[in-house]
N, C-alpha and C positions, 0 to 999 in steps of 0.2 A: 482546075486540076493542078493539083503542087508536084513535082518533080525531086526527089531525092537524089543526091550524088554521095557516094560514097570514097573514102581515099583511105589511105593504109598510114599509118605515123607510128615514129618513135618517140619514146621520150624515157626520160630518167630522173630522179629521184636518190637524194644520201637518205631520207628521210621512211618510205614505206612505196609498195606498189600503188596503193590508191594517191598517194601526194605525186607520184607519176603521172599517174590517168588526170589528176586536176590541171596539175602541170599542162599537159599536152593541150588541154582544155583551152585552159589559159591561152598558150600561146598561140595557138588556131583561130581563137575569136579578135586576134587583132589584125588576122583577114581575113577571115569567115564571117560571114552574118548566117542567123535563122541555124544554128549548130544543133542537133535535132539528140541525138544519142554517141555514146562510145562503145563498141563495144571490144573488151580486153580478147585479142586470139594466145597471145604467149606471155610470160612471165619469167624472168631470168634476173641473176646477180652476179655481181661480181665479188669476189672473198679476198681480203688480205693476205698477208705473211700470220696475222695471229689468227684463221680462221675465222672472224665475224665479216658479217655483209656489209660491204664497203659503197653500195650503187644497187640501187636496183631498175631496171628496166623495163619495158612493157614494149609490148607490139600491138597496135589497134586500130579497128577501122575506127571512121570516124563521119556521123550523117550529117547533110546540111541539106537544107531545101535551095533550091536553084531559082532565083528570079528569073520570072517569064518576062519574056518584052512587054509586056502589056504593064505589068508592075513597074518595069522602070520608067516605062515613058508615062504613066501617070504620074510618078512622083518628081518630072522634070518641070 
């Protein structure tokens, strides 16, 4: 039986909400193992002095399967 954990992250992007979401991706799996799904709860920007979108941000769970003791002490 696999185990999912769930956690809540920010992340942002100059570039689009989804280069956000990869973002977040990214930077999660360089301590996350087994990263399962995202999924996006909010979406937001921020606007300049000229009106265009300067940042865009995202709020998102984020799944990962949970190593059982059994998993790690086989692979010791």
């Amino acid at each position: 039986m696999s185990i999912i954990k769930v956690i809540e992250i920010m992340a942002h992007s100059k570039t689009s909400w989804e280069d956000a979401a990869q973002q977040a991706v990214h930077e999660a799996s360089k301590t996350l193992k087994g990263i399962k799904s995202i999924y996006i709860k909010e979406h937001s920007a921020t606007i300049n002095q000229n009106n265009v979108i300067e940042d865009y941000r995202i709020t998102a769970n984020l799944s990962f399967e949970v190593e059982s003791a059994d998993k790690a002490i086989s692979h010791k």
